[in-house]
N, C-alpha and C positions, 0 to 999 in steps of 0.2 A: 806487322800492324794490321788491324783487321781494317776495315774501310767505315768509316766514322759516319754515324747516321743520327738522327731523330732520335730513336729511343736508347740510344747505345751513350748520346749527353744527357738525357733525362736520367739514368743510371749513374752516370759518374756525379752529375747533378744533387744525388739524392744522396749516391754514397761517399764518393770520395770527398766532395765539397760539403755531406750534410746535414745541407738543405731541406731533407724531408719533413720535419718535424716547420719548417714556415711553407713550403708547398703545400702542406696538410692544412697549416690553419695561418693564413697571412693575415690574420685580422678583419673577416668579412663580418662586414655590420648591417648584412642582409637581413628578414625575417622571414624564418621558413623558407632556404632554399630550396629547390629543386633538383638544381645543376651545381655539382659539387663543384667547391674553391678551388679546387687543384687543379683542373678542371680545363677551368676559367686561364686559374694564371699561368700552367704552362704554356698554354695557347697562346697568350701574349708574347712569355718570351721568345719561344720557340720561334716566333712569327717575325719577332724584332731580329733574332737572328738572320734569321733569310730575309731579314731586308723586307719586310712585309709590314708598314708601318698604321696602315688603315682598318679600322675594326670590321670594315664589311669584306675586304680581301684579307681578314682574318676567318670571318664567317664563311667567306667559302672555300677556302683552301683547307678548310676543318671539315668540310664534307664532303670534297672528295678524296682528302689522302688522311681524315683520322688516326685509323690503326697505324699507320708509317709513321706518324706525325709521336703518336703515347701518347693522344686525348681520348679518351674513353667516351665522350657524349659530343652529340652535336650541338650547336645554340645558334641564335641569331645575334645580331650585330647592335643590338638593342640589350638583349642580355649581357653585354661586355661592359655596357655605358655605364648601365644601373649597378654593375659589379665595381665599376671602379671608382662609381661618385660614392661609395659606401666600404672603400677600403680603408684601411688606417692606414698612415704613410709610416705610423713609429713601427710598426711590427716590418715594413721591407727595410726600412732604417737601422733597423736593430741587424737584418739579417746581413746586410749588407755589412758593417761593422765587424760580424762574426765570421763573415767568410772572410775578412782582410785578415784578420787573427790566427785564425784557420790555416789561412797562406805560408803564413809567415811560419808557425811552429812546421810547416810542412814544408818548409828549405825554399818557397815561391822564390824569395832573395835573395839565393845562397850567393855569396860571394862579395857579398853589396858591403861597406864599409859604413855609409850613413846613407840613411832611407828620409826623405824626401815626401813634404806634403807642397802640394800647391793649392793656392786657391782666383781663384778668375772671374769674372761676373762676364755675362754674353745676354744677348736676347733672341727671343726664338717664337714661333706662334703668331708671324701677324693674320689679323686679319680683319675686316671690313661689316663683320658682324655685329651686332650689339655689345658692348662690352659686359668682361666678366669681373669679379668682387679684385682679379689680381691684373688686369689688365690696365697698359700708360698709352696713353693717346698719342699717336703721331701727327705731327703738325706740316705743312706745307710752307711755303715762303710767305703768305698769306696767312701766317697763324691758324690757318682752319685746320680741325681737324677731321683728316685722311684715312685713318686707320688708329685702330689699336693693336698693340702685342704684349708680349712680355718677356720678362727679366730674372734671369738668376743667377746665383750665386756658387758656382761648382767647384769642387775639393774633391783633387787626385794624388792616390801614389805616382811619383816622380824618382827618376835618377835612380831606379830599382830592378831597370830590365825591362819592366814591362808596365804598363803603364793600366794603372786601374781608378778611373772614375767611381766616388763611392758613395757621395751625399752631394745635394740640391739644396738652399736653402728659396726659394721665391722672394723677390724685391716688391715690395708693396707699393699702388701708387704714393708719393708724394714722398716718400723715403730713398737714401743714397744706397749705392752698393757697399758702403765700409758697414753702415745700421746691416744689412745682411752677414754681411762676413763674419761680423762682432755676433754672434748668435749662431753662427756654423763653426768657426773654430773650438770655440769652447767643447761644444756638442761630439763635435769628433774626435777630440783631445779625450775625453774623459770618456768616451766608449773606447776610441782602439785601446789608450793605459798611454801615461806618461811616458813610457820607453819605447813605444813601438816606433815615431819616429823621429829624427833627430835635427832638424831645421825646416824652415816653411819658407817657400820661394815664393815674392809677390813680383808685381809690377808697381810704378812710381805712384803710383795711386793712394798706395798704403804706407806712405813712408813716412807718415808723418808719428808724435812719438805715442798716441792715444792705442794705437793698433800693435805697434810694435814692444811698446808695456806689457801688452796682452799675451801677445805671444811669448815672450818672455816669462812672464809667472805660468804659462802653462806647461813651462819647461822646455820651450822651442827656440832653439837659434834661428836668427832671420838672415837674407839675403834679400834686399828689395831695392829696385831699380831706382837709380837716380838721374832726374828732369829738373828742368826748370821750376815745377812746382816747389822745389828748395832752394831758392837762386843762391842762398848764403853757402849754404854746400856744399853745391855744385860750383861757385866761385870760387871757394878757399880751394877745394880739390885740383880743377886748373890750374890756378896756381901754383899749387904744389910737384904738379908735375910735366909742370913747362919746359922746356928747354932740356928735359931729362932722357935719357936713354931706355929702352925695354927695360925691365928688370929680369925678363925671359921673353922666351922665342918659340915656338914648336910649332908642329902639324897638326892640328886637328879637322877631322872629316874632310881632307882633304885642302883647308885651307888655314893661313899662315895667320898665326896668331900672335900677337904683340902684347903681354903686360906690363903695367904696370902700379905697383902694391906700395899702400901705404898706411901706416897704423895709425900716424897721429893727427888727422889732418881737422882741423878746427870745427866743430859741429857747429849745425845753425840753434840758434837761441832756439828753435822748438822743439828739440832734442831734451832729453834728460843727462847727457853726456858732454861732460866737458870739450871731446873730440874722438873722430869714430875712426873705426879703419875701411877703407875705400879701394876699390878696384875700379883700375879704367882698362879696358878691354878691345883692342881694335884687330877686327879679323877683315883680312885681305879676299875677297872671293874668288876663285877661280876665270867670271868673267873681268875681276879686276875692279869690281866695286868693291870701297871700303865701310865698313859699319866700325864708328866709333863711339864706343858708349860706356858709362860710369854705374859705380852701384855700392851700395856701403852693407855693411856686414856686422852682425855679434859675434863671430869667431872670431878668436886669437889669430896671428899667426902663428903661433908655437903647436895652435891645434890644429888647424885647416893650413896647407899651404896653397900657392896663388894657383899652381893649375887645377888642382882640386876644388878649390874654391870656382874657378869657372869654371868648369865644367858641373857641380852643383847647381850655379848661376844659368848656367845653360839649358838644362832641365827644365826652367818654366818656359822653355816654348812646349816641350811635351802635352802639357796640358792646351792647350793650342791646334794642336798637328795631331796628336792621337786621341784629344779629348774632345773639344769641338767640332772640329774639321771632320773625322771620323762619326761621332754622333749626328750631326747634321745631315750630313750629306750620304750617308750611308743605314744607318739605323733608325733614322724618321724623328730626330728630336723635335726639328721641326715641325714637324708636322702637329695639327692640332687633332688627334684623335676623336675627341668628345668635350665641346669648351665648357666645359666647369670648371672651378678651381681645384675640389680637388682630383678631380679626374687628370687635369693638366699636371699637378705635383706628383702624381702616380706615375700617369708617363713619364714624367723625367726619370725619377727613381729606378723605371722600369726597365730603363735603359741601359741605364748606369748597370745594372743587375744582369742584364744581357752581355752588356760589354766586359764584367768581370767574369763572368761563366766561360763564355766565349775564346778569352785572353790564356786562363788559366787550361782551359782543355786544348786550347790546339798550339800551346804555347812552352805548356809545362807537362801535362799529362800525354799530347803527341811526340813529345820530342823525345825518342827515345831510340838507343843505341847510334848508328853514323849519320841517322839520317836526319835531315833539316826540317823543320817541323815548317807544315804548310803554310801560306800566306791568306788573309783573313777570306779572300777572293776565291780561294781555290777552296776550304773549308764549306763555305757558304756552299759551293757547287757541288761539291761533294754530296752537301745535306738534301740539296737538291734531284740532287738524282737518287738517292735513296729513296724519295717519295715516287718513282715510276712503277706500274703497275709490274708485278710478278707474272710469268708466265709469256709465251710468245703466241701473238695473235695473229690470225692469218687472214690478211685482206683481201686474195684475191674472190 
């Protein structure tokens, strides 16, 4: 395996995943550029990969390792602003879509039995500056307010190997996270194609039956967490399996897990279903804490059986662990780049686009022959050191 650099992913970037044909033209709504788009946007990604999340330690990390880098011009940190308040988000939306497609005819899932969407709402971006057209006011015990940030709406492959973040929708002030998600699901549904995935994992948030309709006609089996927000539900469920024994028992990741599966347990009146079928789930942890928790389903048992079912169920921490947690705190989602709106919607996207380039080259296209394909830590480093200067200098 040759040793993984800058331009060696701008290659696989273009060809094996491409992308060249949206590198070339993402949708710049510049007039009379100067500084070619490609440019521009590799720079970003490239930049988001090494963990380089600020336009001006974009701006100079582009002039002194360019040629390492496969950005062909210099720019300032001002030109990145003006590029990205005047990108289109449908054109990285689009590409984004096409590389999951792309994936998938290219075995990304081989082996995978059912492929897995999730969707999440998080918030990200505070800050203390004037607010922007997408920014929610944070309030203090005093109702004043303290800050603004914002909010969105993100949709990952799940329970597929590898975990690929792929659309953003933004939470508008004075609107809920479900008003977001009703307007990403659709959206993503009818770009990947009805068959690409085959259930959508929520949190208790969604459970109610406006969302779960939806998903539904768009051809999605659901899995979504069951709270209190359904006290009828979640009461009949209890119920149902009080005084009852496992109905199975195994190991998973190391700890001892407890089901128990039930088809016909009484829906609550805001259900469109007479009675749904429900899993309760209690995993034993290693330090001996126990997490017990319920969640109801569209699958049959004739189609889904109960481990499978949780362990689909399982999958929406993914999005969590490898989606947020990862983006945040690794690839700068946080971070406010340039507060515009759409500049901030760009960044997200931008990310997202990073972390699926990213996933699939050191993931799918490193993994090759016995050896174990490297950890995102060691990749990054790798790219890193391919940026040092050629040649040995002599300091005495």
């Amino acid at each position: 395996m040759r040793r993984p650099t800058p331009r060696r992913l701008l290659h696989y970037a273009r060809s094996c995943l491409r992308l060249g044909s949206y590198l070339d033209a993402p949708g710049d709504g510049r007039h009379r550029p100067r500084i070619p788009a490609h440019a521009l946007l590799w720079a970003l990604l490239i930049l988001k990969i090494l963990r380089t999340a600020s336009l001006h330690g974009t701006e100079m990390l582009v002039r002194q390792a360019r040629t390492s880098l496969g950005v062909v011009v210099e720019f300032s940190d001002d030109t990145l602003a003006y590029f990205l308040e005047r990108l289109a988000p449908e054109r990285t939306r689009q590409a984004l879509i096409e590389l999951l497609r792309r994936a998938k005819r290219n075995k990304a899932f081989e082996g995978v039995v059912r492929i897995g969407l999730a969707l999440d709402g998080t918030g990200a971006g505070r800050t203390a500056r004037d607010p922007c057209a997408l920014c929610h006011p944070y309030r203090n015990a005093q109702n004043e307010v303290v800050g603004h940030g914002h909010h969105f709406v993100l949709a990952s492959v799940v329970g597929a190997g590898i975990v690929l973040p792929f659309d953003v929708e933004p939470i508008a002030p004075g609107e809920n996270e479900l008003s977001a998600a009703k307007r990403l699901l659709p959206r993503t549904v009818h770009g990947l194609g009805r068959r690409f995935a085959d259930y959508v994992v929520l949190d208790s948030l969604y459970a109610g039956a406006p969302f779960v309709t939806l998903a539904q006609e768009l051809g999605l089996d659901v899995i979504v967490g069951l709270k209190s927000n359904m006290p009828d539900l979640l009461a009949n469920a209890r119920a149902q399996f009080q005084g009852k024994r496992p109905t199975d028992r195994f190991l998973f990741r190391g700890e001892r897990v407890d089901l128990w599966d039930a088809d016909e347990v009484e829906a609550s009146h805001t259900l469109p279903w007479p009675s749904v079928r429900v899993l309760r789930y209690r995993r034993t942890r290693q330090d001996g804490s126990i997490l017990d928790a319920y969640c109801y389903t569209t699958f049959s048992p004739r189609t889904v059986g109960s481990r499978a079912l949780f362990r689909m169920r399982s999958s929406r921490w993914e999005i969590e662990n490898q989606g947020f947690n990862d983006a945040k705190n690794r690839y700068g989602f946080e971070h406010i780049p340039h507060h515009e709106p759409n500049s901030i919607l760009l960044h997200a996207l931008l990310t997202c686009l990073a972390l699926c380039i990213e996933r699939l080259y050191r993931l799918r296209h490193l993994h090759r022959g016995s050896h174990a394909p490297p950890s995102a830590i060691e990749l990054c480093r790798l790219l890193w050191l391919a940026l040092r200067p050629n040649g040995f200098h002599d300091s005495s």
